[in-house]
The first five atom37 places (N, CA, C, CB, O) and aatype in JSON, in Angstrom:
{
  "aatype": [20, 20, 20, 20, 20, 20, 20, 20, 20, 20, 20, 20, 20, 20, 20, 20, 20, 20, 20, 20, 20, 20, 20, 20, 20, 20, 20, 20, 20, 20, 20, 20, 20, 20, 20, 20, 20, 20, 20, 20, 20, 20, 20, 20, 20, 20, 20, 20, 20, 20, 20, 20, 20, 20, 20, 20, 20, 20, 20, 20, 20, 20, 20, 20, 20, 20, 20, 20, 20, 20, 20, 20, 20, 20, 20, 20, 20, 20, 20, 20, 20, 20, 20, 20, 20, 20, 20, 20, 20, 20, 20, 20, 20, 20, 20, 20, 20, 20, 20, 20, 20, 20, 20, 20, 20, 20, 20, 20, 20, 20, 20, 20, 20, 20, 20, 20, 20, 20, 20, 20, 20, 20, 20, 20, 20, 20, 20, 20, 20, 20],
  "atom_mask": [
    [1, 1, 1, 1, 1],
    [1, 1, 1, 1, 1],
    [1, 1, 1, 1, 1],
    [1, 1, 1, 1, 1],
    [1, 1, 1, 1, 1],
    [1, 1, 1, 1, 1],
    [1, 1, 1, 1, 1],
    [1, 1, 1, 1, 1],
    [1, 1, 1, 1, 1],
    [1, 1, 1, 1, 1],
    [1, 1, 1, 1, 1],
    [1, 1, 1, 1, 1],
    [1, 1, 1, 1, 1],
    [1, 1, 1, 1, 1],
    [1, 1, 1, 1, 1],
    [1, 1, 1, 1, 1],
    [1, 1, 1, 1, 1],
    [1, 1, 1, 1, 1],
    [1, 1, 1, 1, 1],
    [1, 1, 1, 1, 1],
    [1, 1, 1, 1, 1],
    [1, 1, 1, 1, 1],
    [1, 1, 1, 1, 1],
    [1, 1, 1, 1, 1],
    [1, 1, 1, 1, 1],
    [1, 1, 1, 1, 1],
    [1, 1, 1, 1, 1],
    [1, 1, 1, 1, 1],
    [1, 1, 1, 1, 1],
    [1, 1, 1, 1, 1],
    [1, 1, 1, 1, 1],
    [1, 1, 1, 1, 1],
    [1, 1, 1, 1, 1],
    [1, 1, 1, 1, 1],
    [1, 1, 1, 1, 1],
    [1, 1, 1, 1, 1],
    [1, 1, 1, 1, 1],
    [1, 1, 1, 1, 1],
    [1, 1, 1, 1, 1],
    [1, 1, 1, 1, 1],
    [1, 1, 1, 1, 1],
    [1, 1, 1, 1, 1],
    [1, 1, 1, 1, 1],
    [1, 1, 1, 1, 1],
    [1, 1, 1, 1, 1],
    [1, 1, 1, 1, 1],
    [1, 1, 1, 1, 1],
    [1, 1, 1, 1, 1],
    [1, 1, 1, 1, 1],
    [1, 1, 1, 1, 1],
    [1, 1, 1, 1, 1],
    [1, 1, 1, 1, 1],
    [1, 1, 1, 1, 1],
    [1, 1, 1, 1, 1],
    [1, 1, 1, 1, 1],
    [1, 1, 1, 1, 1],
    [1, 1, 1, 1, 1],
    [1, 1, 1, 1, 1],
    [1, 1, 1, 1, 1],
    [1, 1, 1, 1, 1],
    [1, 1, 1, 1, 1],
    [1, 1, 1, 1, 1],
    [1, 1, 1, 1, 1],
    [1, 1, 1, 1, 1],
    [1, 1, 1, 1, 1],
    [1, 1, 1, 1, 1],
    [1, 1, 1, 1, 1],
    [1, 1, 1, 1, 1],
    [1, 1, 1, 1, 1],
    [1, 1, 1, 1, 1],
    [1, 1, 1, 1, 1],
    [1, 1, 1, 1, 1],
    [1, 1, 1, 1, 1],
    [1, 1, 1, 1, 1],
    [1, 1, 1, 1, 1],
    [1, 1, 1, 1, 1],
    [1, 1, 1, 1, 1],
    [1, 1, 1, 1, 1],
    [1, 1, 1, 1, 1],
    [1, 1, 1, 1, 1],
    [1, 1, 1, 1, 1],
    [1, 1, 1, 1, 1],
    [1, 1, 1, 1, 1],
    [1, 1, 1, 1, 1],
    [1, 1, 1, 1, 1],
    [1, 1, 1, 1, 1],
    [1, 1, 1, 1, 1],
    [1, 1, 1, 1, 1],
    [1, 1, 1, 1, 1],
    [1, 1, 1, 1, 1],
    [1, 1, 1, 1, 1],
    [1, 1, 1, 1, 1],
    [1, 1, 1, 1, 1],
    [1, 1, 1, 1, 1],
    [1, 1, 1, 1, 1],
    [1, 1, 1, 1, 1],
    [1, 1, 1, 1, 1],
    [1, 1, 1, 1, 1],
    [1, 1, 1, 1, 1],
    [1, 1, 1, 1, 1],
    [1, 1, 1, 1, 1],
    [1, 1, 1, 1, 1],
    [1, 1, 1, 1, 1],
    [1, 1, 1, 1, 1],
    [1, 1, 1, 1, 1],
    [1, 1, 1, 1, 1],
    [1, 1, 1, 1, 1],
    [1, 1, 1, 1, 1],
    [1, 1, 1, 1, 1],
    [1, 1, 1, 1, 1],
    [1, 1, 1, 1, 1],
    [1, 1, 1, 1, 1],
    [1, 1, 1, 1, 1],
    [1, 1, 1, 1, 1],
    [1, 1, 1, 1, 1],
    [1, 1, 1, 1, 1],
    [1, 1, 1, 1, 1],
    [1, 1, 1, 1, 1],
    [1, 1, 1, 1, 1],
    [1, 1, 1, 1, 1],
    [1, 1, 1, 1, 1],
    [1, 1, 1, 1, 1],
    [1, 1, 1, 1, 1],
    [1, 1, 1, 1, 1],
    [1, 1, 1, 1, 1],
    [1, 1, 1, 1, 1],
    [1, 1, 1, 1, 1],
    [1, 1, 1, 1, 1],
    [1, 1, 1, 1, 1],
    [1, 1, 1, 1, 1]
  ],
  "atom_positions": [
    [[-4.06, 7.0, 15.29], [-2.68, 7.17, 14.87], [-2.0, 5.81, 14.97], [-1.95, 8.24, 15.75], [-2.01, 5.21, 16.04]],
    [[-1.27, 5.19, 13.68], [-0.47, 4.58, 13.86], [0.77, 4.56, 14.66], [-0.39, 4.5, 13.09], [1.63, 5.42, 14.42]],
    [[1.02, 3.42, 15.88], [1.88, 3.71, 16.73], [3.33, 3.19, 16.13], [1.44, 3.14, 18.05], [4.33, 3.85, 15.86]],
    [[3.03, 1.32, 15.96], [4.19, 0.66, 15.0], [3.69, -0.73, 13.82], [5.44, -0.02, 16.22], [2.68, -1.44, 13.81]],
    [[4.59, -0.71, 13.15], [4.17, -1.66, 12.24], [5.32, -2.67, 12.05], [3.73, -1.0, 10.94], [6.53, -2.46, 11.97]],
    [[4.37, -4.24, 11.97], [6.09, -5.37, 11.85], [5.85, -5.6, 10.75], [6.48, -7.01, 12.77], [5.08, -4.92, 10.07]],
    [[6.66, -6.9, 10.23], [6.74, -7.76, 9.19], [7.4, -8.65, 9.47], [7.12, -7.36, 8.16], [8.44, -8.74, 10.12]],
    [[6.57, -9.61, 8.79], [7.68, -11.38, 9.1], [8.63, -11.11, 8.05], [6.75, -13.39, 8.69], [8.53, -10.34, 7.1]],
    [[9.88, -12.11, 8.47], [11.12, -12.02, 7.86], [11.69, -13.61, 8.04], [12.08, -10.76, 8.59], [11.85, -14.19, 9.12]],
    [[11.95, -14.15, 6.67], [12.33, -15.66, 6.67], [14.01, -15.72, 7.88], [12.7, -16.23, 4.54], [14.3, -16.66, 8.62]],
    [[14.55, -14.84, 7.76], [16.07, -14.56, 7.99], [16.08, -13.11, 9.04], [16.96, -14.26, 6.25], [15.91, -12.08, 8.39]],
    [[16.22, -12.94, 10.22], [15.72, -11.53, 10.59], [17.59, -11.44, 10.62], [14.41, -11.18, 12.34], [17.91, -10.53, 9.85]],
    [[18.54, -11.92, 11.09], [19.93, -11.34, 10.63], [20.14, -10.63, 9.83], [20.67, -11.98, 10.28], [20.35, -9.42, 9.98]],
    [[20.11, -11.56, 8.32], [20.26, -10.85, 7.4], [19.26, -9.87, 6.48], [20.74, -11.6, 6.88], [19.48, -9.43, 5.35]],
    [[18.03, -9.67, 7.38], [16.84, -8.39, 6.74], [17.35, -7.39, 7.79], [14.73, -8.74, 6.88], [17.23, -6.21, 7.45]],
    [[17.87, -7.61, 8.95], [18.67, -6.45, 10.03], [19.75, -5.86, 8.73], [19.79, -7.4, 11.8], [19.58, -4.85, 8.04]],
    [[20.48, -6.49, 8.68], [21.78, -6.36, 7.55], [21.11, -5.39, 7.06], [22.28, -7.61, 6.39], [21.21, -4.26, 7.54]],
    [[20.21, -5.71, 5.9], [19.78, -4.92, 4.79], [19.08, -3.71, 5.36], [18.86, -5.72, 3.83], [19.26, -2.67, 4.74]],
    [[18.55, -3.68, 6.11], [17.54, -2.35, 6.62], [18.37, -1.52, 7.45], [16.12, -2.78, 7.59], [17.95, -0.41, 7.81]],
    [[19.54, -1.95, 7.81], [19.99, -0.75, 8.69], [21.26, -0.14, 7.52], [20.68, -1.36, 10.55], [21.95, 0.85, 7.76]],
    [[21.32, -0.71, 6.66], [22.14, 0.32, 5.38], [20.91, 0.84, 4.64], [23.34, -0.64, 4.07], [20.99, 2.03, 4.33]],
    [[19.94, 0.3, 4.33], [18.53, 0.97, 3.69], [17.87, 2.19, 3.98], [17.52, 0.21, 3.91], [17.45, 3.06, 3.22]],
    [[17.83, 2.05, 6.19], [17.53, 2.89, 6.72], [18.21, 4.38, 7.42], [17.11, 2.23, 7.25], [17.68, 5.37, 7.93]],
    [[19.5, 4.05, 7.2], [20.47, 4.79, 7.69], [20.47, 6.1, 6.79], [21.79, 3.99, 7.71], [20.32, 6.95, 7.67]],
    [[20.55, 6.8, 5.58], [20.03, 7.82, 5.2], [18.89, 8.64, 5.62], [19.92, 7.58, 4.32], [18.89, 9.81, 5.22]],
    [[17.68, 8.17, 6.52], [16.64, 8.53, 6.7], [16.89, 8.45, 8.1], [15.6, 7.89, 6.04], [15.91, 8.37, 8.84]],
    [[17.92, 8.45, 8.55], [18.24, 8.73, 10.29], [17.39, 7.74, 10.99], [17.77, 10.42, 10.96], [16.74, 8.18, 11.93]],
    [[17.23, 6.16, 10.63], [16.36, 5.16, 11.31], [17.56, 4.08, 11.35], [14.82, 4.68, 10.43], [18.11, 3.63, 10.34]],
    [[17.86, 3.74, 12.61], [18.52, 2.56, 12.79], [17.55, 1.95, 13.99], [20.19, 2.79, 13.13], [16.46, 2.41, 14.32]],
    [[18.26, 0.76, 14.59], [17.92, 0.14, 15.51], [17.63, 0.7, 16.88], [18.67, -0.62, 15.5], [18.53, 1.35, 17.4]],
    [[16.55, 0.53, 17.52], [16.4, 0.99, 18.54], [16.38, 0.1, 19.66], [15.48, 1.65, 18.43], [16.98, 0.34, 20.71]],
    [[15.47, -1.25, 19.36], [15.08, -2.17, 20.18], [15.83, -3.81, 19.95], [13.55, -2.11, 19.99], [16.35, -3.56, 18.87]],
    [[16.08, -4.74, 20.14], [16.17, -6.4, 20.06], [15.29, -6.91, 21.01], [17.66, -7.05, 20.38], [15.5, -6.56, 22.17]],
    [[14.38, -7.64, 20.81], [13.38, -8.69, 21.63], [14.13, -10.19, 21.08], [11.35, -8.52, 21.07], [14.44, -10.5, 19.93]],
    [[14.27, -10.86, 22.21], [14.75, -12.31, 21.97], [13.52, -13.0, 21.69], [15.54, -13.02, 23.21], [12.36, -12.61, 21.77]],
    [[14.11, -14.26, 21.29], [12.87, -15.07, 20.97], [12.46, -15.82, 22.3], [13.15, -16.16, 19.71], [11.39, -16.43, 22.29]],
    [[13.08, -15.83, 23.23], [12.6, -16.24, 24.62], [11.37, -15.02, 25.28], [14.14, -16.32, 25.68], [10.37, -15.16, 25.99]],
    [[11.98, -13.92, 24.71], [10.95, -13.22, 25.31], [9.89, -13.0, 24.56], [11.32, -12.12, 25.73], [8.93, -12.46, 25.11]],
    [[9.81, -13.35, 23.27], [8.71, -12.84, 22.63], [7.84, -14.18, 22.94], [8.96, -12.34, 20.97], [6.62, -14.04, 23.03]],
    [[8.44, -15.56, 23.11], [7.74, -16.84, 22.63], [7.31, -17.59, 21.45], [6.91, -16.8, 23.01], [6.73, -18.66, 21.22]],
    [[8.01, -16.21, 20.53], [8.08, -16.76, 19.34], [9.42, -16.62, 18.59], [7.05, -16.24, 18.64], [10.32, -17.32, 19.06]],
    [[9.76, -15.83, 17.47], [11.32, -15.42, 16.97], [11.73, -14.37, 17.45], [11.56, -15.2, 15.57], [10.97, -13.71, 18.17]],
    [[13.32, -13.83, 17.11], [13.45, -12.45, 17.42], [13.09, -11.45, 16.54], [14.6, -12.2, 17.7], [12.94, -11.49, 15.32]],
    [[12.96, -10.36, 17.51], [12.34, -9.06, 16.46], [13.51, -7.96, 16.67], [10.51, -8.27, 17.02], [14.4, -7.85, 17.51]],
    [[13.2, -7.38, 15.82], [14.04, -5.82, 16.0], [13.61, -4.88, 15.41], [15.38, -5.69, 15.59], [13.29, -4.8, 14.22]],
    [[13.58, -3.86, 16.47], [12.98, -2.5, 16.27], [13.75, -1.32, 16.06], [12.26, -2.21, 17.3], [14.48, -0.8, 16.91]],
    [[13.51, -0.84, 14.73], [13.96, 0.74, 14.29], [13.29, 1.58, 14.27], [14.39, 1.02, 13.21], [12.09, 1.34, 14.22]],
    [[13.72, 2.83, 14.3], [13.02, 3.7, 14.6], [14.08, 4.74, 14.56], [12.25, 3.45, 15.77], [15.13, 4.52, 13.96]],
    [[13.8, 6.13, 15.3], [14.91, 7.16, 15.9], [14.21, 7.56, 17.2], [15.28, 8.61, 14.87], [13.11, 7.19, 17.63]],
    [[15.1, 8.39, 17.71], [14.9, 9.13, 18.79], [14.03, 8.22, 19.88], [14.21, 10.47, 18.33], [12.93, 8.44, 20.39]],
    [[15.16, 6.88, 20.04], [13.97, 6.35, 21.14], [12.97, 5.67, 20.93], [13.33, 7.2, 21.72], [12.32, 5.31, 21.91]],
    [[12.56, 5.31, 19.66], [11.05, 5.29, 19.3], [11.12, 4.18, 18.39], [10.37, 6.7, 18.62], [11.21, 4.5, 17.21]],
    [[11.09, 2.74, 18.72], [10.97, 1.95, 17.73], [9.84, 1.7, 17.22], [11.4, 1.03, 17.95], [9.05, 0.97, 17.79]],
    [[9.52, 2.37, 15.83], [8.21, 2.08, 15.11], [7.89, 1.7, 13.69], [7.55, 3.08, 15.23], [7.06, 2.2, 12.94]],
    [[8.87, 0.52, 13.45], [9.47, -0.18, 12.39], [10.11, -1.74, 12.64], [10.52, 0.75, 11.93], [11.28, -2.09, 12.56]],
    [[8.36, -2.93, 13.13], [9.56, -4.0, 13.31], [9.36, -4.97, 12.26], [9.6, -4.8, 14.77], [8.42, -4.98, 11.46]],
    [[10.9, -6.31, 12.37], [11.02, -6.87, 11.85], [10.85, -8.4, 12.41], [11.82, -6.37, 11.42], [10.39, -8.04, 13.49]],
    [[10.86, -9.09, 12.45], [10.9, -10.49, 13.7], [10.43, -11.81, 12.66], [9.38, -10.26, 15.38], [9.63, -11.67, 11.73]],
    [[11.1, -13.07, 13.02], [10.92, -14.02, 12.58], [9.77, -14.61, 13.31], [12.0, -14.61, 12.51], [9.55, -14.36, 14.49]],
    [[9.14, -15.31, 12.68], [8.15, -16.37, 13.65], [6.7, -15.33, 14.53], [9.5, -17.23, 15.21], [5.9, -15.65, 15.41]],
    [[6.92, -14.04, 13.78], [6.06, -13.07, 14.8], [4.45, -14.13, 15.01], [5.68, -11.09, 13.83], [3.95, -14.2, 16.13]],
    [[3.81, -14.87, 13.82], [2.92, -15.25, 13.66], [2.95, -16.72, 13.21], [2.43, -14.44, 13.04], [3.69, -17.14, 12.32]],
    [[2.0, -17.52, 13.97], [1.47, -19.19, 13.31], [1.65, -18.94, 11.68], [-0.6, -19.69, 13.71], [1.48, -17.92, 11.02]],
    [[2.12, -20.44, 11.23], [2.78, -20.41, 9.89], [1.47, -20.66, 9.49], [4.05, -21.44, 9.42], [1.0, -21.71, 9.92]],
    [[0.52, -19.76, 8.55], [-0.06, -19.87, 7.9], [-1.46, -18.79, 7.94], [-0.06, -21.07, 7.97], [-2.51, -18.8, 7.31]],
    [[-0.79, -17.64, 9.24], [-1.46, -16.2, 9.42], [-1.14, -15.3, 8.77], [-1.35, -15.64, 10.5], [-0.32, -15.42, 7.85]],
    [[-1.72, -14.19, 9.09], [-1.42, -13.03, 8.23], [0.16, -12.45, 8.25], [-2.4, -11.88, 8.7], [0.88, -13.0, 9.08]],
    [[0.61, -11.7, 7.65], [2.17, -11.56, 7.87], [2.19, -10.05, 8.06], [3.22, -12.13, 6.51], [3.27, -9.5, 7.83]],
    [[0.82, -9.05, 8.59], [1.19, -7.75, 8.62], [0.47, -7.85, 10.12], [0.65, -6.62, 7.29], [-0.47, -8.58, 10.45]],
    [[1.34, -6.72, 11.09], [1.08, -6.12, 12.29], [0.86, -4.87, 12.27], [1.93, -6.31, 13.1], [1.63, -4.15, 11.63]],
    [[-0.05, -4.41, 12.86], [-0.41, -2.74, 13.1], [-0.79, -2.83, 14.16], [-1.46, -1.91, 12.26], [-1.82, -3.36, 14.59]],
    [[0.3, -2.12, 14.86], [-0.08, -1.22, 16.3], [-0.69, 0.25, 16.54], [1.14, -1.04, 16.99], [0.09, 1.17, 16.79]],
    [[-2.29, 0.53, 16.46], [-2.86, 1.57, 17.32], [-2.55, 2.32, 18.42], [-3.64, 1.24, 17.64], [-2.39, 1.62, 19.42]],
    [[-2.39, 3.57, 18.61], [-1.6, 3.63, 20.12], [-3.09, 4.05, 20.28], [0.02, 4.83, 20.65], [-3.92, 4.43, 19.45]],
    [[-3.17, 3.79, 22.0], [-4.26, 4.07, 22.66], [-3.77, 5.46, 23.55], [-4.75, 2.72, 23.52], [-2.62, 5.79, 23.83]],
    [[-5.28, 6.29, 23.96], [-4.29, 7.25, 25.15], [-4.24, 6.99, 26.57], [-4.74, 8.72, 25.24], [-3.76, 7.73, 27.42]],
    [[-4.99, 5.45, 26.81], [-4.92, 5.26, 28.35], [-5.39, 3.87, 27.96], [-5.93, 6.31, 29.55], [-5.85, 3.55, 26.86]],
    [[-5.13, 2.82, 29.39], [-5.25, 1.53, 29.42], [-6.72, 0.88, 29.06], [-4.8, 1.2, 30.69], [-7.07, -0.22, 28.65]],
    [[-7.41, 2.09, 29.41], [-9.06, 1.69, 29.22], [-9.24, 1.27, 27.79], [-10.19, 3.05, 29.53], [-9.44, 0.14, 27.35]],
    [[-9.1, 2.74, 26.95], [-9.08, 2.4, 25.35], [-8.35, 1.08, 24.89], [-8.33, 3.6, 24.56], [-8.89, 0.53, 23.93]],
    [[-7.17, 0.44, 25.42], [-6.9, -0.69, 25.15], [-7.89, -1.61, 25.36], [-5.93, -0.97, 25.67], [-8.04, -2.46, 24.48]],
    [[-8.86, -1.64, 26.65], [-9.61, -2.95, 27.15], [-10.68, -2.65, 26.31], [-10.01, -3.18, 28.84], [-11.63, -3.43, 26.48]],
    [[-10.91, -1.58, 25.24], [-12.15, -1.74, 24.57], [-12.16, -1.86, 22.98], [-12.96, -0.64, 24.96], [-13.06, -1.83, 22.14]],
    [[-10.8, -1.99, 22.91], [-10.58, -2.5, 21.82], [-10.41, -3.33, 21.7], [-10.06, -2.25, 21.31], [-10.44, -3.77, 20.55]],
    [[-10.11, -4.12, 22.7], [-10.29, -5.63, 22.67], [-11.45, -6.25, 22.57], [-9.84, -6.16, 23.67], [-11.84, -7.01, 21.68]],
    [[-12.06, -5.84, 23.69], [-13.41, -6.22, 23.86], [-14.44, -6.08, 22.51], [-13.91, -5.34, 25.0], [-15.18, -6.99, 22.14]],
    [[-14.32, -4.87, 21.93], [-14.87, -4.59, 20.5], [-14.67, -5.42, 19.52], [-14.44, -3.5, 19.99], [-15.47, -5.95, 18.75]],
    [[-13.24, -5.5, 19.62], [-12.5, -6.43, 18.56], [-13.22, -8.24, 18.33], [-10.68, -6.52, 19.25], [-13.52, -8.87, 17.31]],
    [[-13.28, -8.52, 19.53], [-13.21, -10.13, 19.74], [-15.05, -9.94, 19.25], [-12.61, -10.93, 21.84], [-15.47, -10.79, 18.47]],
    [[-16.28, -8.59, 19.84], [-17.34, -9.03, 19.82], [-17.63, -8.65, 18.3], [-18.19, -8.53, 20.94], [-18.73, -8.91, 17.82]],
    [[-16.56, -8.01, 17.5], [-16.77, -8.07, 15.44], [-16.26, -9.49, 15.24], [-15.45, -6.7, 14.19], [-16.19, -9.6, 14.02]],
    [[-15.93, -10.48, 15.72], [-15.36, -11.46, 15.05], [-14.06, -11.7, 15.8], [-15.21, -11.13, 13.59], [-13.98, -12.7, 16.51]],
    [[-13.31, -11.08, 15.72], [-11.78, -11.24, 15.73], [-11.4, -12.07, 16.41], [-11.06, -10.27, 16.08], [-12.07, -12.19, 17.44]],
    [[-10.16, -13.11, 16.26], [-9.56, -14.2, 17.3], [-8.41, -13.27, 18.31], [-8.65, -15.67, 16.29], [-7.66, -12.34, 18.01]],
    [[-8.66, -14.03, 19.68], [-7.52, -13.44, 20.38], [-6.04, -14.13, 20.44], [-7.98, -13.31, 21.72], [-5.67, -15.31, 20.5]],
    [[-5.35, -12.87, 20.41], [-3.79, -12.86, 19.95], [-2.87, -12.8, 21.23], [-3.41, -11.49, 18.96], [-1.69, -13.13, 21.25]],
    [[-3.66, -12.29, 22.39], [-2.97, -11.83, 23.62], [-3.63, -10.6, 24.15], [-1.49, -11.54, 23.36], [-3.36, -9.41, 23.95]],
    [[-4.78, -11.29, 25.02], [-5.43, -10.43, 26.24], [-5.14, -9.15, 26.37], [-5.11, -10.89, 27.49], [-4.36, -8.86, 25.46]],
    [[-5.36, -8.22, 27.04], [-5.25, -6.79, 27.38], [-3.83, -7.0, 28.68], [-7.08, -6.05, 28.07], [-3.98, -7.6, 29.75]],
    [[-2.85, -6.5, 28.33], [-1.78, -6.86, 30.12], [-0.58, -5.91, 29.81], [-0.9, -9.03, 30.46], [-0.51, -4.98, 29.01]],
    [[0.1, -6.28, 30.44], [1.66, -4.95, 30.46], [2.63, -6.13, 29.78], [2.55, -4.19, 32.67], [2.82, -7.26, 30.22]],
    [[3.12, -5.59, 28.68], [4.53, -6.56, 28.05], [5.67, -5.82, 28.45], [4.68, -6.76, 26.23], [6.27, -5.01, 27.75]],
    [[5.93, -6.16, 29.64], [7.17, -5.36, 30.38], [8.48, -5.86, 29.69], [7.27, -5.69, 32.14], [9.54, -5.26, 29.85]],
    [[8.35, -7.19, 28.77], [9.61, -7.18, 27.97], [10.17, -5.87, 26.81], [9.43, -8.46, 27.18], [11.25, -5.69, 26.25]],
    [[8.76, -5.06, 26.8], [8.89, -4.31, 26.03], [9.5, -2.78, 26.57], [7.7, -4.39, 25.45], [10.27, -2.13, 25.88]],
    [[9.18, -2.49, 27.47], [9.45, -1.53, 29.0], [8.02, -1.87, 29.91], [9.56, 0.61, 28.63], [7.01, -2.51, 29.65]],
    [[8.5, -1.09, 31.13], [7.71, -1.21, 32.19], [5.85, -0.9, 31.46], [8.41, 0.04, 33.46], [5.11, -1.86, 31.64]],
    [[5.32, 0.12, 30.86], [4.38, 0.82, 30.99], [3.55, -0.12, 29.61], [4.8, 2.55, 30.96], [2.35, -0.24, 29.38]],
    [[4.47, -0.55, 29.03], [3.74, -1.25, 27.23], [2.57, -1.94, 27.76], [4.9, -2.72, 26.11], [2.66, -3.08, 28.21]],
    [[1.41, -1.24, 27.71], [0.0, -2.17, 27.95], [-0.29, -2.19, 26.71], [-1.31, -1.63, 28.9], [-0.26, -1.17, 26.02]],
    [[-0.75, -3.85, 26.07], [-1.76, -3.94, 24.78], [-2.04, -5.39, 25.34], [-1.07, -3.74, 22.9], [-1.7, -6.19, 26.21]],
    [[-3.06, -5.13, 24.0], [-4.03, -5.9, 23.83], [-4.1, -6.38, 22.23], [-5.21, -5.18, 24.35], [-4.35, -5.46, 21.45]],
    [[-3.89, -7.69, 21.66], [-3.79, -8.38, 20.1], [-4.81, -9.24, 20.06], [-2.4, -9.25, 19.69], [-5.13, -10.1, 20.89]],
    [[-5.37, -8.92, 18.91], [-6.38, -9.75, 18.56], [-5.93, -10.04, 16.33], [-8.22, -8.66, 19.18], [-5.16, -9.45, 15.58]],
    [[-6.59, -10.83, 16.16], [-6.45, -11.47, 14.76], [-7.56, -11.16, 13.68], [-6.43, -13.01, 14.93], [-8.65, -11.5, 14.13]],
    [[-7.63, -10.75, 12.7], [-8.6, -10.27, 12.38], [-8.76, -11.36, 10.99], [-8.48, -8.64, 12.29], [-7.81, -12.1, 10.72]],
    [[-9.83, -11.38, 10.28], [-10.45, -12.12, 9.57], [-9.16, -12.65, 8.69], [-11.67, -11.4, 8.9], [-8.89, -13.85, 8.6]],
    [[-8.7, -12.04, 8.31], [-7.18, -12.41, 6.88], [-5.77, -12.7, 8.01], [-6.6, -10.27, 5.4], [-4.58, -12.58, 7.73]],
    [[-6.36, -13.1, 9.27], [-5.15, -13.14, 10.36], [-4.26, -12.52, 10.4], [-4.55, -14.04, 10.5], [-3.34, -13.07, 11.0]],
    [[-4.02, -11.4, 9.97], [-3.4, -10.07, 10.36], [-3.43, -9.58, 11.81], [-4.04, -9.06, 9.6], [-4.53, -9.34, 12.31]],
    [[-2.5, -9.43, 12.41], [-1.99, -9.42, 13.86], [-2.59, -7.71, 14.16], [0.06, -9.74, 14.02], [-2.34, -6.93, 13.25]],
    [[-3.09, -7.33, 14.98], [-3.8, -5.84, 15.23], [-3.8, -5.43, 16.85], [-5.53, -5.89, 14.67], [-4.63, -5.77, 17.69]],
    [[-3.16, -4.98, 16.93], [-2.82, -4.16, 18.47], [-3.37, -2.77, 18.82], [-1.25, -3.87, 18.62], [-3.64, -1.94, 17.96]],
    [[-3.46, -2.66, 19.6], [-4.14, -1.3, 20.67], [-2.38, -1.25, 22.18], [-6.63, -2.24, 21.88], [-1.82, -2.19, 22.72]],
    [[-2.12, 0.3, 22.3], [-1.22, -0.18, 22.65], [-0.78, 1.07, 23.07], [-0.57, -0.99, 21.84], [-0.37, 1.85, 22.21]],
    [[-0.8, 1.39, 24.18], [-0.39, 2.46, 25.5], [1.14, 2.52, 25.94], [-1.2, 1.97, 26.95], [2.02, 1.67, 26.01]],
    [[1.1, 3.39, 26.1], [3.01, 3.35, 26.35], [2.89, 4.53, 27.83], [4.36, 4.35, 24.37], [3.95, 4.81, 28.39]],
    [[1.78, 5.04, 28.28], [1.67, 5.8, 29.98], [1.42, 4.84, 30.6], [0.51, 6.96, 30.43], [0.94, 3.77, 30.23]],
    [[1.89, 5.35, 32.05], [1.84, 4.45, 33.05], [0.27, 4.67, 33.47], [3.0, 4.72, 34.22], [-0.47, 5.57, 33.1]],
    [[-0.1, 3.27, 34.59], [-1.45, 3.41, 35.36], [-2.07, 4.86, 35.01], [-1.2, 3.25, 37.08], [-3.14, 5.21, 35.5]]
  ]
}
């Protein structure tokens, strides 16, 4: 099951602008803001409803000259994350960011990113605790 999906955005202000009048008929506004301090790269922002941001947008998500699509896998426990990594990296894949908790995201967000051949950003990605 697809958990969330990003996209790079030259301007994430003004693609916020546009997507939250785009999305607002379909009961999806903003759920989340990640700074670019916390991401280490640009800011992102997450829509979604009910809690559930599974629609992002973010500048700089990826090295200028990677893939420009993200897909997040949800996993059902931390293990399935460490073996999708592990799987991932032994088909090829470059690593994007180890298996760990992105508590910028909430407390429980365990994943694991790896890069896949067309550098497309690919996550495994738990949202239960321990």
């Amino acid at each position: 099951m697809i958990d969330h999906i990003g996209i790079s955005v030259g301007d994430v202000a003004r693609t916020t602008e546009f997507y939250l009048k785009a999305l607002a008929p379909l009961g999806i506004g903003i759920v989340m803001q990640v700074s670019a301090e916390e991401t280490g790269g640009g800011a992102a922002v997450g829509f979604g409803a009910q809690g559930k941001p599974f629609f992002w947008i973010g500048e700089g998500l990826r090295p200028a000259g990677e893939g420009r699509v993200h897909v997040a896998f949800a996993a059902r426990n931390r293990a399935e994350v460490d073996a999708f990594y592990a799987a991932a990296i032994a088909a090829g894949a470059r690593d994007n960011g180890p298996p760990g908790l992105r508590p910028h995201y909430h407390a429980n967000y365990y994943a694991a990113f790896v890069l896949d051949a067309d550098g497309n950003n690919i996550e495994a990605v738990c949202h239960a605790p321990a």
